[in-house]
PDB file of N, CA, C and O in Angstrom:
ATOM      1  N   UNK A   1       4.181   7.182 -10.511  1.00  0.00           N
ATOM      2  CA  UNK A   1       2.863   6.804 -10.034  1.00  0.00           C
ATOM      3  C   UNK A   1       2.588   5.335 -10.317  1.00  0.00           C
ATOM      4  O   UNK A   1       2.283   4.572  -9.400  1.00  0.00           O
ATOM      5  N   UNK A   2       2.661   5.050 -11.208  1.00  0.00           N
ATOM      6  CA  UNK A   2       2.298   3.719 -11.723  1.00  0.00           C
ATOM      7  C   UNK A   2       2.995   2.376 -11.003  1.00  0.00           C
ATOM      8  O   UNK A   2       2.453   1.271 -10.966  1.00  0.00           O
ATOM      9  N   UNK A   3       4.569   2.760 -10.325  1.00  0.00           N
ATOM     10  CA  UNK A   3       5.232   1.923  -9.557  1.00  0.00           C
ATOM     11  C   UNK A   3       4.757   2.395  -7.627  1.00  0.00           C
ATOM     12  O   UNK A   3       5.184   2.032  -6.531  1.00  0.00           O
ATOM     13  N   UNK A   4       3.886   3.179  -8.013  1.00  0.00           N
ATOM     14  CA  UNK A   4       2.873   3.548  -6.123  1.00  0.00           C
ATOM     15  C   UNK A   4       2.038   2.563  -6.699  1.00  0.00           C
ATOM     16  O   UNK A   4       1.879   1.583  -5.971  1.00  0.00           O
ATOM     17  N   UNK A   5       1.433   2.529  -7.835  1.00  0.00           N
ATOM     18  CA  UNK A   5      -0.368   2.240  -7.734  1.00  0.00           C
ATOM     19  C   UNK A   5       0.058   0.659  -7.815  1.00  0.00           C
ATOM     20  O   UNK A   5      -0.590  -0.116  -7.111  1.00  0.00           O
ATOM     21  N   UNK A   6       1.087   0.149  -8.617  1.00  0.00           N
ATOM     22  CA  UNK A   6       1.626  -1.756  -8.550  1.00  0.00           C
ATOM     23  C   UNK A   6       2.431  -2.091  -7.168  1.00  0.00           C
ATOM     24  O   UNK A   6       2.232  -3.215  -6.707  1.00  0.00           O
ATOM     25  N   UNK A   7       2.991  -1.547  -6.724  1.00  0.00           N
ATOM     26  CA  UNK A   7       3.956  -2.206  -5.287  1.00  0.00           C
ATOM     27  C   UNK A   7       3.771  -1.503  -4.098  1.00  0.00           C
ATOM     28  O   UNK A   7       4.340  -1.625  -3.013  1.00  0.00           O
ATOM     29  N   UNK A   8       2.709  -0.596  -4.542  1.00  0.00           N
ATOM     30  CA  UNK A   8       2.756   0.742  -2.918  1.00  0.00           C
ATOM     31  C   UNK A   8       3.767   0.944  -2.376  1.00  0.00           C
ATOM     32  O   UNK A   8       3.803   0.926  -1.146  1.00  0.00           O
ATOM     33  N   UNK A   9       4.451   1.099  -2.833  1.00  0.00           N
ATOM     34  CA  UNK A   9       5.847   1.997  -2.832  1.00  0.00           C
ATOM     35  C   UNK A   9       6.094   2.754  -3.990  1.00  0.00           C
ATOM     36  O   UNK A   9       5.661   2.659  -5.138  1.00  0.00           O
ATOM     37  N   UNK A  10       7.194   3.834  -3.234  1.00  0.00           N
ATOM     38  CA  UNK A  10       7.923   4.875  -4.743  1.00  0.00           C
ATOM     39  C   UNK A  10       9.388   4.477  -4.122  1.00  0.00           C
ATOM     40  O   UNK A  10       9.669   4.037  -3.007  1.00  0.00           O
ATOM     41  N   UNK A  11      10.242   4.799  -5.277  1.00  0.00           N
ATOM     42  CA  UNK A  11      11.372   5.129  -5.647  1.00  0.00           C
ATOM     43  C   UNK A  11      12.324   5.633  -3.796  1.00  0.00           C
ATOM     44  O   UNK A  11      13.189   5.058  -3.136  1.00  0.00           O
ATOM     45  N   UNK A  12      11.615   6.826  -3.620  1.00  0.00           N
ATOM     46  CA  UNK A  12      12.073   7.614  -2.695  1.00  0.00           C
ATOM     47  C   UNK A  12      11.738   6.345  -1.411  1.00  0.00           C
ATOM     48  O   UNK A  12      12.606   6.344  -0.539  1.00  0.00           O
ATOM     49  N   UNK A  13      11.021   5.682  -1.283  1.00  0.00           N
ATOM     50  CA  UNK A  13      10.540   5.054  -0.348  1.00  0.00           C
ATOM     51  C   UNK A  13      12.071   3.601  -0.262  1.00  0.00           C
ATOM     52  O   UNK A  13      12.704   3.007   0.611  1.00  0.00           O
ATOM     53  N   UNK A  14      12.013   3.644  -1.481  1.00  0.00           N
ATOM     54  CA  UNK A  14      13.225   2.437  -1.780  1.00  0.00           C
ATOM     55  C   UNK A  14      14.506   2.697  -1.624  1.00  0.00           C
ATOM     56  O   UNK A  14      15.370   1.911  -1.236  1.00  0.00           O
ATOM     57  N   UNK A  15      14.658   4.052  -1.995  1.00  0.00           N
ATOM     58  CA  UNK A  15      16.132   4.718  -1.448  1.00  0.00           C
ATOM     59  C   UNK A  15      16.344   4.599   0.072  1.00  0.00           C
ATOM     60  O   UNK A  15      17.243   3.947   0.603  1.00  0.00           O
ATOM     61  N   UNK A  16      15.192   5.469   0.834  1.00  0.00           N
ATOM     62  CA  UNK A  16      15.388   5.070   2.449  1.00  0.00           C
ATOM     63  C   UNK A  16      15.111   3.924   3.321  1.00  0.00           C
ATOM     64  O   UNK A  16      15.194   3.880   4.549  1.00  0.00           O
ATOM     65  N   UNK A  17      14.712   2.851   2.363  1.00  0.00           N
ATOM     66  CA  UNK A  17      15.300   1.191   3.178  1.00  0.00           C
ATOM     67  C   UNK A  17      16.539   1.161   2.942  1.00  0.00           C
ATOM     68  O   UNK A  17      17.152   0.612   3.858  1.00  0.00           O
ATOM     69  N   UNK A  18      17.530   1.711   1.642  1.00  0.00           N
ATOM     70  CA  UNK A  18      18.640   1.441   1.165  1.00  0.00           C
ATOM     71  C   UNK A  18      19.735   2.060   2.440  1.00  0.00           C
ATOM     72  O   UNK A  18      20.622   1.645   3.185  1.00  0.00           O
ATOM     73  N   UNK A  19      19.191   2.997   2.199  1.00  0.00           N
ATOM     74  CA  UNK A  19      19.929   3.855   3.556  1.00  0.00           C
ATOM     75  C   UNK A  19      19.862   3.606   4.819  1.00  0.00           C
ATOM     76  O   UNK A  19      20.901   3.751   5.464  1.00  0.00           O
ATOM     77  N   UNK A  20      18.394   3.082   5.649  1.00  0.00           N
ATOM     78  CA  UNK A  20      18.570   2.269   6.775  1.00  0.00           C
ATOM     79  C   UNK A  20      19.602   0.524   6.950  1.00  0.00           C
ATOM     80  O   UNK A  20      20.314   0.005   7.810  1.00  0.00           O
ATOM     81  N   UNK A  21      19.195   0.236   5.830  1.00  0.00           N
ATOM     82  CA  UNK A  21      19.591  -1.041   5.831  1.00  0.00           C
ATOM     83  C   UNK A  21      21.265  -0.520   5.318  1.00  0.00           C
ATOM     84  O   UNK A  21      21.782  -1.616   5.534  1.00  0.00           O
ATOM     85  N   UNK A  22      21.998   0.019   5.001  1.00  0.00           N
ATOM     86  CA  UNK A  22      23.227   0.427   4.859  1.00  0.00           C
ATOM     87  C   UNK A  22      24.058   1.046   6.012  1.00  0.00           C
ATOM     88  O   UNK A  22      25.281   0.922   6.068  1.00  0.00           O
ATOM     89  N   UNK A  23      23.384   1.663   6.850  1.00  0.00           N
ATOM     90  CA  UNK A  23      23.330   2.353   8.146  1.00  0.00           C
ATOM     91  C   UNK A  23      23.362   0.939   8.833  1.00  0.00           C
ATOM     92  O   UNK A  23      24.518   0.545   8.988  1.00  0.00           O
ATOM     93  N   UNK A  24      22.523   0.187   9.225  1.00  0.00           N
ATOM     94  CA  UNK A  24      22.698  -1.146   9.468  1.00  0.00           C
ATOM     95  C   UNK A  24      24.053  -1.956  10.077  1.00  0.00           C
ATOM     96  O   UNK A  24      24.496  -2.422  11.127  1.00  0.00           O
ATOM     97  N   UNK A  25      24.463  -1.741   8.313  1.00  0.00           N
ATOM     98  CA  UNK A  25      25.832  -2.628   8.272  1.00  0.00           C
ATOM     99  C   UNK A  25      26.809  -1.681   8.307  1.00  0.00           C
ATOM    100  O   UNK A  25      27.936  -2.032   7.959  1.00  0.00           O
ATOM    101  N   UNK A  26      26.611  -0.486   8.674  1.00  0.00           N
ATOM    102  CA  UNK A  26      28.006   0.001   9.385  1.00  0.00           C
ATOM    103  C   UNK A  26      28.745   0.961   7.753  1.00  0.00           C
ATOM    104  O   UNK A  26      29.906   1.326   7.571  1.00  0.00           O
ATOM    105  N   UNK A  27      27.666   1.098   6.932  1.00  0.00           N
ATOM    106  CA  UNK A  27      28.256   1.993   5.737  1.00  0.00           C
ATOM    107  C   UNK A  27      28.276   3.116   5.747  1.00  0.00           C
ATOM    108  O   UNK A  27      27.346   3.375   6.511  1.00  0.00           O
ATOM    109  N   UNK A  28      28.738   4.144   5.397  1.00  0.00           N
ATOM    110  CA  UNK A  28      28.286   5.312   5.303  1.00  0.00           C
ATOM    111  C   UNK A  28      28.309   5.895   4.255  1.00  0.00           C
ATOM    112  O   UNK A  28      29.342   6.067   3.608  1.00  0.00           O
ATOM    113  N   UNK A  29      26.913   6.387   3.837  1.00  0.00           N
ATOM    114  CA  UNK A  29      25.829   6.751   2.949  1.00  0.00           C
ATOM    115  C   UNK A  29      24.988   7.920   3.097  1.00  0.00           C
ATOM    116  O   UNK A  29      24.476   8.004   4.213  1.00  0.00           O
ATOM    117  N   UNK A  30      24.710   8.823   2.303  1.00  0.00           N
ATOM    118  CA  UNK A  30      23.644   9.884   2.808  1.00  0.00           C
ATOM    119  C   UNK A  30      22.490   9.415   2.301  1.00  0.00           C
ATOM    120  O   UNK A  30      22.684   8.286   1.849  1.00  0.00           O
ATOM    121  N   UNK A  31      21.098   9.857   2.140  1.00  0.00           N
ATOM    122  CA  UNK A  31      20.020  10.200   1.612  1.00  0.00           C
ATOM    123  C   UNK A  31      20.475  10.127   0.302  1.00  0.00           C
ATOM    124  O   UNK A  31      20.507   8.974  -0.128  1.00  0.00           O
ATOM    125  N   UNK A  32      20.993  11.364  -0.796  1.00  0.00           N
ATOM    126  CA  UNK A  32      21.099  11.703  -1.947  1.00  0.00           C
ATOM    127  C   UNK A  32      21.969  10.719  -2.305  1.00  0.00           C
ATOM    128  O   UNK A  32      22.142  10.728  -3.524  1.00  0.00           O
ATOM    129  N   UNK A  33      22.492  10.005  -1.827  1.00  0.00           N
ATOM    130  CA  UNK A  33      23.695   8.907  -2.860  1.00  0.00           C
ATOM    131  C   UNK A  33      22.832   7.620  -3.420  1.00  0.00           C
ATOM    132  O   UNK A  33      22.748   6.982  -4.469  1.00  0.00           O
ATOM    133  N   UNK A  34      22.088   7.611  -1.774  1.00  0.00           N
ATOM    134  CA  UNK A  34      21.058   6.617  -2.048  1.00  0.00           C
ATOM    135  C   UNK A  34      19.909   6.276  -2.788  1.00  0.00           C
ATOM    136  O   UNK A  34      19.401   5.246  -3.231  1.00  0.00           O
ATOM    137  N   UNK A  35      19.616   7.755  -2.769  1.00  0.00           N
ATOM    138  CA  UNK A  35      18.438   7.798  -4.294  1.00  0.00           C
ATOM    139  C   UNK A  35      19.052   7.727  -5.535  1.00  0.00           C
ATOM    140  O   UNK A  35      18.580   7.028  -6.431  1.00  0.00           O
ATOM    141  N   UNK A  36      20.469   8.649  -5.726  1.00  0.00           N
ATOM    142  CA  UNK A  36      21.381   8.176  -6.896  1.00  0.00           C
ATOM    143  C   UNK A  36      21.270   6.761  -6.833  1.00  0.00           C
ATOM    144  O   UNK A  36      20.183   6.423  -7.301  1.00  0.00           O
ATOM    145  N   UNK A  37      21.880   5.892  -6.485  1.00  0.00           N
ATOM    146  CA  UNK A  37      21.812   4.631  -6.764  1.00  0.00           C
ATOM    147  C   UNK A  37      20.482   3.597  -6.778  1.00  0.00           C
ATOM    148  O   UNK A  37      20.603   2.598  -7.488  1.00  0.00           O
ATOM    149  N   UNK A  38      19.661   3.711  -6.296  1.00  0.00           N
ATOM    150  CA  UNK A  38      18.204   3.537  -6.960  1.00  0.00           C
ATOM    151  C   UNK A  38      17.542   4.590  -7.823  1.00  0.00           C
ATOM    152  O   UNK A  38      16.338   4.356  -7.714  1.00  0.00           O
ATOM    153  N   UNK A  39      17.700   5.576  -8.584  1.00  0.00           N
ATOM    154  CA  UNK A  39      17.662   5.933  -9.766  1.00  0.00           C
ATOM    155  C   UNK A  39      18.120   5.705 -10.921  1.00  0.00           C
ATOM    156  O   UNK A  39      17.509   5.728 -11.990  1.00  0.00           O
ATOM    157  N   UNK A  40      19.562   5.407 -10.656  1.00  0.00           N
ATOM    158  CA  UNK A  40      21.024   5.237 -11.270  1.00  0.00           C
ATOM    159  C   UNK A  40      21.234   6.430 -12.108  1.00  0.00           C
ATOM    160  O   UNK A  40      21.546   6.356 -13.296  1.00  0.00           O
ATOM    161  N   UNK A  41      20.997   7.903 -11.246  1.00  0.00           N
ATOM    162  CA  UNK A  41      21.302   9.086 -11.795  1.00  0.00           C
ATOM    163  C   UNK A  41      21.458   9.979 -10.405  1.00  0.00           C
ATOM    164  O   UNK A  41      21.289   9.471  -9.297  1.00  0.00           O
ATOM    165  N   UNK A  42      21.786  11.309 -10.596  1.00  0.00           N
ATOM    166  CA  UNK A  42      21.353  12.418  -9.536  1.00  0.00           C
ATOM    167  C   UNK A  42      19.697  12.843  -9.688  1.00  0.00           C
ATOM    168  O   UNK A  42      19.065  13.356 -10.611  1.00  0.00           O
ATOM    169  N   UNK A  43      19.280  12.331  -8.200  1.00  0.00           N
ATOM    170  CA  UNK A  43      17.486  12.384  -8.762  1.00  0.00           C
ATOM    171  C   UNK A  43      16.966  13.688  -9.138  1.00  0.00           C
ATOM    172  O   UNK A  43      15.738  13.766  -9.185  1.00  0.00           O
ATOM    173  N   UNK A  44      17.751  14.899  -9.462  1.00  0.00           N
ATOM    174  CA  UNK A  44      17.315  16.330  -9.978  1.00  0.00           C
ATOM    175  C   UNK A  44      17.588  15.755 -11.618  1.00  0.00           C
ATOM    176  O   UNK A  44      16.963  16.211 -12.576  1.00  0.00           O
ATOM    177  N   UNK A  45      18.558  14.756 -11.723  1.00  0.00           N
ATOM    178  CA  UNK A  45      18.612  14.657 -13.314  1.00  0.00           C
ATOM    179  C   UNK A  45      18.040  13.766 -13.764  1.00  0.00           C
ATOM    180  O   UNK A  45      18.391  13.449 -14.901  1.00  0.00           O
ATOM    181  N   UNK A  46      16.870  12.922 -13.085  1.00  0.00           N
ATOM    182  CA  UNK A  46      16.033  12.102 -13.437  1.00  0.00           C
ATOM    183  C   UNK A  46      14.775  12.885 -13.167  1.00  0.00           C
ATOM    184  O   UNK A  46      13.865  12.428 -13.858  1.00  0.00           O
ATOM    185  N   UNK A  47      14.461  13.701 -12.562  1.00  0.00           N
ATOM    186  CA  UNK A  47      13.155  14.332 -12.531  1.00  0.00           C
ATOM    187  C   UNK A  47      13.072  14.917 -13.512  1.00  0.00           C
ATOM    188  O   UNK A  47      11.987  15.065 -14.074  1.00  0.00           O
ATOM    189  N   UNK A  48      14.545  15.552 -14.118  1.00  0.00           N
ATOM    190  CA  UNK A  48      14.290  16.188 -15.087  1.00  0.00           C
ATOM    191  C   UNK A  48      13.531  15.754 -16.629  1.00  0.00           C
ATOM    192  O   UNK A  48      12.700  16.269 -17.377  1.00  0.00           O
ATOM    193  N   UNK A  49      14.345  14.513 -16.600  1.00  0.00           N
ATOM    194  CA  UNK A  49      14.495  13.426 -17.721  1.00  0.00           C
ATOM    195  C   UNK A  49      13.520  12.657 -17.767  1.00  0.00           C
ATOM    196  O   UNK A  49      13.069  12.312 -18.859  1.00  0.00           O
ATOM    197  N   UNK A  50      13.048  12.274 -16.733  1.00  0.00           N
ATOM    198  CA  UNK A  50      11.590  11.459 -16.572  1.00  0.00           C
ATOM    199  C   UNK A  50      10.541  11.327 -16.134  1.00  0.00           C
ATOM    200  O   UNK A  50       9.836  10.356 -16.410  1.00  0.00           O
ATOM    201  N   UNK A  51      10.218  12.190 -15.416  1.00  0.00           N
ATOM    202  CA  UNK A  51       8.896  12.472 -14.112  1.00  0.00           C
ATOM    203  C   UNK A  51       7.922  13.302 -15.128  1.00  0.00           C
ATOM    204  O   UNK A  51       8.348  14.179 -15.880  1.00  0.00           O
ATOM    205  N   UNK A  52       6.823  12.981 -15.060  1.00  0.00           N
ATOM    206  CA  UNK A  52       5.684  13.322 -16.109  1.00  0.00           C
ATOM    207  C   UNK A  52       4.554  13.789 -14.554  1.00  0.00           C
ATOM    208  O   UNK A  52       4.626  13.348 -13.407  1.00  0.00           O
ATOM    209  N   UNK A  53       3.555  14.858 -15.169  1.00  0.00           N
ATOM    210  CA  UNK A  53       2.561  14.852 -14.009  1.00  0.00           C
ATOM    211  C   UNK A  53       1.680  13.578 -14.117  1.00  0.00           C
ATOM    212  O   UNK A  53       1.637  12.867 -15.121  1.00  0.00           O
ATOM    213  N   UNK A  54       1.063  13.391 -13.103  1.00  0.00           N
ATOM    214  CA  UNK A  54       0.691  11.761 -12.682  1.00  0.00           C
ATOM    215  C   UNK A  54      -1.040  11.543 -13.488  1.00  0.00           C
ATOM    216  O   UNK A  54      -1.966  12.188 -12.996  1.00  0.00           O
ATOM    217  N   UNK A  55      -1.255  10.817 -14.436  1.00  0.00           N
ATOM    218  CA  UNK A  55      -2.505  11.270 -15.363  1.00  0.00           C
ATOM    219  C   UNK A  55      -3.491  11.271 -14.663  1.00  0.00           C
ATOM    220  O   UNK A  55      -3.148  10.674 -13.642  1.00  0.00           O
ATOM    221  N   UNK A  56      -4.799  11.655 -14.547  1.00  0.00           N
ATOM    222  CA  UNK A  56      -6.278  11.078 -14.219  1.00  0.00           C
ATOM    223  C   UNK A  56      -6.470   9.577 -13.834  1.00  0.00           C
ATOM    224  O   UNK A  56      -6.920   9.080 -12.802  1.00  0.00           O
ATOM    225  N   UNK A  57      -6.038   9.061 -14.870  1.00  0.00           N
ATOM    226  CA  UNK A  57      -6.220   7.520 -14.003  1.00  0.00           C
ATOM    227  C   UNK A  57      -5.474   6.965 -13.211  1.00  0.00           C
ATOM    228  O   UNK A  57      -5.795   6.009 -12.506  1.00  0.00           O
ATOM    229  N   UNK A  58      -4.256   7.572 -13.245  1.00  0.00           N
ATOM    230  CA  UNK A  58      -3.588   7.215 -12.439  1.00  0.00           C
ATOM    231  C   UNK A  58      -3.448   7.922 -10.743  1.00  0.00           C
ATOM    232  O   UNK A  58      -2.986   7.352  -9.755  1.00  0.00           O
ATOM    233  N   UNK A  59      -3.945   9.157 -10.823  1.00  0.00           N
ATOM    234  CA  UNK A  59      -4.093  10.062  -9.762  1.00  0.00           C
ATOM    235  C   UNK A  59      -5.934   8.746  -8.540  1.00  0.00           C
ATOM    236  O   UNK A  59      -6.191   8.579  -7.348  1.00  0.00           O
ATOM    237  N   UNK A  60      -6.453   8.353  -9.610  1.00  0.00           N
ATOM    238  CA  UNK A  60      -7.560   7.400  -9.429  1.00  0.00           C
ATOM    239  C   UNK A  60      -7.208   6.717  -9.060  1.00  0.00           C
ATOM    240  O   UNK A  60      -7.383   6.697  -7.842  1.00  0.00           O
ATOM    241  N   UNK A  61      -6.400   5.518  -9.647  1.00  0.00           N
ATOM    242  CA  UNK A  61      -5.982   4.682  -8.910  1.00  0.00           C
ATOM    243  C   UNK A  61      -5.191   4.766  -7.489  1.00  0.00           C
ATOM    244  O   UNK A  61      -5.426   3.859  -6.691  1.00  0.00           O
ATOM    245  N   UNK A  62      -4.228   5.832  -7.094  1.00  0.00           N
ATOM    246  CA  UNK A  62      -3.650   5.974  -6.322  1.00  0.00           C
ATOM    247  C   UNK A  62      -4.768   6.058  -4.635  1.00  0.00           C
ATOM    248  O   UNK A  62      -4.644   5.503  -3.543  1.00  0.00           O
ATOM    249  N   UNK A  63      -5.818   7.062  -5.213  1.00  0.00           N
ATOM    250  CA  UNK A  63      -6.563   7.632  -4.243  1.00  0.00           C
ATOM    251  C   UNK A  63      -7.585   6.189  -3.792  1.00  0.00           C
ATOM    252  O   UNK A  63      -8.311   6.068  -2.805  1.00  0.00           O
ATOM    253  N   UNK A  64      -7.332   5.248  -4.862  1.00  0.00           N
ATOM    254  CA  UNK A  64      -8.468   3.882  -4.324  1.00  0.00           C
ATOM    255  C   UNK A  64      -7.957   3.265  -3.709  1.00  0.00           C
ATOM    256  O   UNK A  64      -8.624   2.616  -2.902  1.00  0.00           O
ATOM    257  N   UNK A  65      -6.191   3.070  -3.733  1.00  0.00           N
ATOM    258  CA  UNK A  65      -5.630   1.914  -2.871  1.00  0.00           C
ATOM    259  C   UNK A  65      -5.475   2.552  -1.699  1.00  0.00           C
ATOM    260  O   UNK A  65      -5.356   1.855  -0.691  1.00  0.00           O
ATOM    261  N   UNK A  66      -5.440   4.192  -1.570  1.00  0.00           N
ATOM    262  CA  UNK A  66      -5.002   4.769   0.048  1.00  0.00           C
ATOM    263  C   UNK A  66      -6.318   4.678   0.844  1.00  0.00           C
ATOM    264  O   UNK A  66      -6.376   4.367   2.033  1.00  0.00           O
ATOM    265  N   UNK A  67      -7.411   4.995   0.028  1.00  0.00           N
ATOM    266  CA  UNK A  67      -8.697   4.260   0.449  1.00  0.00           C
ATOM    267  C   UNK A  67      -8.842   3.395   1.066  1.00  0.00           C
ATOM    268  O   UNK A  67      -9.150   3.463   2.256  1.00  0.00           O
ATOM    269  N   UNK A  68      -8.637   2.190   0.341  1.00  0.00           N
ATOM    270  CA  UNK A  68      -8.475   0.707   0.763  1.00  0.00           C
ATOM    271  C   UNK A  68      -7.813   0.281   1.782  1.00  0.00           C
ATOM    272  O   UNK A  68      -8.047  -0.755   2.404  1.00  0.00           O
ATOM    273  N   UNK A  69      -6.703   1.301   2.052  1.00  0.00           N
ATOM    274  CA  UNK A  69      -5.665   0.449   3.057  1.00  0.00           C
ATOM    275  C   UNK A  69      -6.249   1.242   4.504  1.00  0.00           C
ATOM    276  O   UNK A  69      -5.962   0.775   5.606  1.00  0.00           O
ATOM    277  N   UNK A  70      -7.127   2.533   4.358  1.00  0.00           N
ATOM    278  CA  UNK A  70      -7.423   3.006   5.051  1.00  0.00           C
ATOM    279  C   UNK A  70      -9.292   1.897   6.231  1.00  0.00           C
ATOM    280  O   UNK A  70      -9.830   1.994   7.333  1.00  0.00           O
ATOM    281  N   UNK A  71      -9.424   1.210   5.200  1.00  0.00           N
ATOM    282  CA  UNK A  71     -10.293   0.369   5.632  1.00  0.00           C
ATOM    283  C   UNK A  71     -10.200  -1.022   6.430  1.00  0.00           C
ATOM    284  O   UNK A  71     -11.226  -1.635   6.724  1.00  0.00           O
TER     285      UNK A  71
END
């Protein structure tokens, strides 16, 4: 959450430029390799390891910038 509510982007969002822009240049890449490598894990073993539910203020902040962009 906290890397949505600073760059409006997530993780998952950064994997699939990785993958268009790899697709691009003629690589071949799936989805899941690509989040592996912007995780720098298998992302079931980083959810495991690091994904917390998203707090109150931060669930706040999220809902003010989709707000905002909605204006």
């Amino acid at each position: 959450m906290d890397l949505m509510n600073l760059a409006d982007f997530c993780r998952n969002c950064l994997s699939k430029w990785y993958l268009a822009a790899a697709e691009e240049r003629g690589v071949e890449i799936d989805y899941g390799k690509a989040r592996e490598l912007v995780y720098g894990m298998p992302y079931e073993e980083w959810k495991d390891k690091h994904q917390t539910d998203a707090t109150a203020e931060q669930m706040e902040a999220y809902q003010t910038r989709q707000q905002a962009k909605k204006q």
